[in-house]
C-alpha positions in Angstrom: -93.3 -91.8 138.3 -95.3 -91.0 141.2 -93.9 -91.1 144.9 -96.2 -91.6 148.2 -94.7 -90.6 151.5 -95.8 -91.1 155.4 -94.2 -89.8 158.4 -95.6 -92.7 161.1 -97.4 -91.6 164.0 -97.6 -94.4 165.6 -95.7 -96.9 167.6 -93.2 -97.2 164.5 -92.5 -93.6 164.5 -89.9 -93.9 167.6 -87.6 -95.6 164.8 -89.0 -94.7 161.4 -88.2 -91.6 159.9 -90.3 -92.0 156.9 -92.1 -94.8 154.5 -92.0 -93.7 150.9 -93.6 -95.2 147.7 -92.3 -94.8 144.3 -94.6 -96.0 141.1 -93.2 -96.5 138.0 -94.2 -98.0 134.7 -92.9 -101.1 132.1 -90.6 -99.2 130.9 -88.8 -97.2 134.1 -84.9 -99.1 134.3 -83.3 -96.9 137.5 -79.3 -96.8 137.5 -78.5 -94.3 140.5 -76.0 -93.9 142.8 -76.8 -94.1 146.7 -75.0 -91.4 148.9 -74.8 -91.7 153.0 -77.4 -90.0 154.3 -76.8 -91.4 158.4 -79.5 -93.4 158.0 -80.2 -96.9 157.7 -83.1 -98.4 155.5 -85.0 -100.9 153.6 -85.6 -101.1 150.3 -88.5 -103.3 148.5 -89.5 -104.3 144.7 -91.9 -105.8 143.3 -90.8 -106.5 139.9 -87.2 -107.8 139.0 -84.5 -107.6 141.2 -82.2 -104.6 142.7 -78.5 -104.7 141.8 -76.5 -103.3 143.9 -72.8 -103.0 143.0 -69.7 -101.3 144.9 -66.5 -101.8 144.2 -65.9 -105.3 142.8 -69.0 -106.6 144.0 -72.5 -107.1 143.3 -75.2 -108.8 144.2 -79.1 -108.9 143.6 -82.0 -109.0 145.9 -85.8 -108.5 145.8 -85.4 -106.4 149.3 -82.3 -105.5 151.5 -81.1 -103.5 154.3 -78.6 -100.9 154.4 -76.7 -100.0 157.5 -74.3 -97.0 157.4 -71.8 -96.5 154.6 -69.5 -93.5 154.4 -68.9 -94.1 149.9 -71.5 -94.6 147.9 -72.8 -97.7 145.9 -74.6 -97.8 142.7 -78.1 -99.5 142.4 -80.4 -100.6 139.5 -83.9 -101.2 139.6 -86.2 -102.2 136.9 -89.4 -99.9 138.2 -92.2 -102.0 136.3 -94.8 -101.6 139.5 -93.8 -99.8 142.7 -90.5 -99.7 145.0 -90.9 -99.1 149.3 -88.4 -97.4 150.5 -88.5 -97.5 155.1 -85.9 -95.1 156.3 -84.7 -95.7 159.8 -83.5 -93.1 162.4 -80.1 -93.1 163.3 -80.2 -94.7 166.5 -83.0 -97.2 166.5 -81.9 -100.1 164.1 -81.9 -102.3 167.0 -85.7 -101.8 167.8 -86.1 -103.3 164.6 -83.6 -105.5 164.1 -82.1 -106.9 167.6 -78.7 -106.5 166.5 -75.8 -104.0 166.9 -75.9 -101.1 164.1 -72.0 -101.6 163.7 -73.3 -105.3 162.2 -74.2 -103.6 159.2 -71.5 -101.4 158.3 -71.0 -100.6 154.8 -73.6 -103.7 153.8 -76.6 -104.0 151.7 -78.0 -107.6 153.0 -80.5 -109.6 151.6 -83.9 -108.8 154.4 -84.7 -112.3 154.2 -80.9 -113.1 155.1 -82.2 -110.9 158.6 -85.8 -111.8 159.3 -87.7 -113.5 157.2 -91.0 -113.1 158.3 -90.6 -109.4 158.2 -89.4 -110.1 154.6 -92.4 -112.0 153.3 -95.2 -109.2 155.0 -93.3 -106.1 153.4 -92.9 -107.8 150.0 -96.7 -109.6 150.0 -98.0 -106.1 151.1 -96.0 -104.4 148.3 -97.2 -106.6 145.9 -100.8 -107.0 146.8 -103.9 -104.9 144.5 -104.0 -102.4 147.1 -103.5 -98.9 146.4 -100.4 -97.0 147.3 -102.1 -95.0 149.8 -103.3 -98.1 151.6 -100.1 -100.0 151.1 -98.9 -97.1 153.5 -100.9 -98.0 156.3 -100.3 -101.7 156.3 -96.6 -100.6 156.0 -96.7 -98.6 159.2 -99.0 -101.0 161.0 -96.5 -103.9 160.1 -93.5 -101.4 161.5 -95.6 -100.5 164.6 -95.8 -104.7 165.4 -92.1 -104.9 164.6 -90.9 -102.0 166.7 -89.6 -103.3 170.0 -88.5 -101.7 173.4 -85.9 -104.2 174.4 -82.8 -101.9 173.4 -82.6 -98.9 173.9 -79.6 -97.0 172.9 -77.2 -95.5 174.9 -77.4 -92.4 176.4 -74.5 -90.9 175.5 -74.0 -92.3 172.3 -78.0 -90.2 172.0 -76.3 -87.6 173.2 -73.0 -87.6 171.1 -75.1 -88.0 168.4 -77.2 -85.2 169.0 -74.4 -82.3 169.6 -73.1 -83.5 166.4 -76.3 -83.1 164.7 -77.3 -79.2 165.9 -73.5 -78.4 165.1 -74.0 -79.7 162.0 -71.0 -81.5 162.0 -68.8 -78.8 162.1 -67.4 -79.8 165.8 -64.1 -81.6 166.8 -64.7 -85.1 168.4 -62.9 -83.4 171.3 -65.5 -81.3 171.7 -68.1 -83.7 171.1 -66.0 -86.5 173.7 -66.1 -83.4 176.3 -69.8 -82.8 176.4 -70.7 -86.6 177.0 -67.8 -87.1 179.7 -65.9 -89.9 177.1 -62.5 -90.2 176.1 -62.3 -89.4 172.0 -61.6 -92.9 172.3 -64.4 -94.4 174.2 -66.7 -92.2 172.5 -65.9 -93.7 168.9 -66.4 -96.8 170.4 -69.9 -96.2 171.8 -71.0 -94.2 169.0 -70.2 -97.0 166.6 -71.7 -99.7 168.8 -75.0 -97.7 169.1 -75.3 -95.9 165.7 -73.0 -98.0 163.2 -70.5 -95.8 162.0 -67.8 -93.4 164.2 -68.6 -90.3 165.3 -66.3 -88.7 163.4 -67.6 -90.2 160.5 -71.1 -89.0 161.1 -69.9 -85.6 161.6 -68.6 -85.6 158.0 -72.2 -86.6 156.4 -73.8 -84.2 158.8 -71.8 -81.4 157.1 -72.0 -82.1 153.5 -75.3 -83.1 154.1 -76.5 -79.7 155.9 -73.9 -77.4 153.2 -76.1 -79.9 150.5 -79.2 -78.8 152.1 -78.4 -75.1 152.5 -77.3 -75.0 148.6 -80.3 -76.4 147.3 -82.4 -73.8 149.4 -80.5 -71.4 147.6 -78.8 -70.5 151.1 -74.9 -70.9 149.9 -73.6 -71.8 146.6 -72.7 -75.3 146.4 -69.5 -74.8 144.3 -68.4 -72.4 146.9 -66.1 -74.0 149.8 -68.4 -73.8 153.2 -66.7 -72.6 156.5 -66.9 -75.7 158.2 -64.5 -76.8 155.7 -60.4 -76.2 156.3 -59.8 -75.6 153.0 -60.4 -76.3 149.5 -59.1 -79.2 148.8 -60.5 -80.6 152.2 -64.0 -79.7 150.6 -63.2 -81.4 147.3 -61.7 -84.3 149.0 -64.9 -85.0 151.2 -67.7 -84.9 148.6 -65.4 -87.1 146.6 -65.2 -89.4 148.9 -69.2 -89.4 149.7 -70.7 -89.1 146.1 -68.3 -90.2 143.7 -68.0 -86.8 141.9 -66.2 -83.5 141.9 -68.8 -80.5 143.8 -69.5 -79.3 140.2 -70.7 -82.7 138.9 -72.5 -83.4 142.4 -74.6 -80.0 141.7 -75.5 -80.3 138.3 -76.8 -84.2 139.7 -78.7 -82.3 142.0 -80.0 -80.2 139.5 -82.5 -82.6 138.1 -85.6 -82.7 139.9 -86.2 -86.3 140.5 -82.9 -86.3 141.5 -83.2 -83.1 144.1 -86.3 -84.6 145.4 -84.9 -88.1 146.8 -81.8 -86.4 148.5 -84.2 -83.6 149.8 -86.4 -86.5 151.5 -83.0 -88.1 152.9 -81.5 -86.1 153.8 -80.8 -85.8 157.8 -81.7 -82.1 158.2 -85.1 -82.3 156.3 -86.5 -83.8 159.8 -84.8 -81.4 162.2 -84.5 -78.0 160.6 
């Protein structure tokens, strides 16, 4: 396989994080599981369909959208050509889409269910003889068009969000609710509206996302219980609940390098440390 990545620069960049390519060949069948990473995004295929399937139900698509999720799904991909991959930033799924993040909660929709036109450009684009380089630009020129001013998120939702991001999620909502002026109440409310998922939910991906980080670094040991963690079974409990897997079966997933590489690129503090 061979991956292609772009950070726009453009207008897209105010709600973009990053635009990645992956080739593959005939034979390339991908069964992973997807972990929250506080983003949304959109995946693309050209050959075959994705199946995506969590819990009970599954369902296939060419292209889809998926808005926060706090438990992962698994997803299947038959990676005959190339796969586009459009990660959005936390707060700007309505620049894109017009709609309220919470919409999306714990979905993987059908793109053409959403906008169609949209659908049609990133697919044809995809799928045209250009090379992957070049299928980058017309990606990011096709985000820069879609990319719209209208909504702009709320301020202390931004806010919220961002105390929770440089405390990498090890800070009580009460905290958080007192720096943005909020009732714990209000502020779940807000943050939901304007991102998609609680803030208290956020603060748990930021946490296990940043200890994730750090391990892979080589800064902690990933088996080890982090600080920002009551105890033990509180650790244990949480990447359960995020990956599917105990902390030593999340690791040794890790371990592989295509594996390390796509969680590396998604993951929230790659952008902000």
């Amino acid at each position: 396989m061979k991956l292609f990545t772009r950070k726009p620069k453009g207008k897209a960049s105010v709600a973009v994080k990053e635009i990645v390519i992956v080739e593959g060949n005939e034979d390339t069948i991908l069964r992973l599981p997807s972990f929250p990473t506080g983003c949304p995004f959109i995946s693309i295929i050209t050959s075959g369909k994705f199946s995506v399937l969590k819990g009970q139900e599954q369902h296939s698509a060419h292209s889809y959208l998926s808005g926060q999720f706090l438990t992962p799904f698994m997803l299947e991909m038959p990676l005959e050509d190339r796969a586009l991959n459009i990660q959005i930033k936390p707060l700007k799924l309505p620049l894109i889409f017009r709609q309220n993040p919470f919409e999306f909660y714990d979905k993987q929709i059908p793109l053409e269910l959403i906008n169609l036109e949209l659908t049609r450009r990133l697919e044809d684009c995809l799928a045209s003889s250009q090379k992957s380089e070049n299928v980058l630009d017309s990606v990011e020129k096709i985000m820069d068009e879609v990319v719209s001013f209208n909504r702009c998120p709320d301020e202390r939702a931004s806010a919220a969000w961002w105390e929770i991001l440089h405390a990498k999620g090890d800070i009580r909502i009460m905290e958080v609710s007192d720096h943005v002026s909020l009732s714990p109440r209000r502020l779940q409310q807000i943050f939901k509206e304007s991102i998609g998922i609680t803030a208290k939910g956020f603060a748990r991906i930021a946490r296990l996302q940043n200890h994730t980080l750090r391990s892979l670094k080589g800064s902690d040991k990933f088996s080890f219980m982090p600080d920002s963690y009551f105890d033990q079974a509180h650790f244990i409990h949480d990447v359960a609940q995020q990956t599917g897997m105990t902390p030593t079966e999340f690791a040794k997933f890790l371990g592989r390098s295509p594996h390390k590489f796509a969680y590396v690129k998604s993951n929230l503090f790659s952008q902000y440390q």
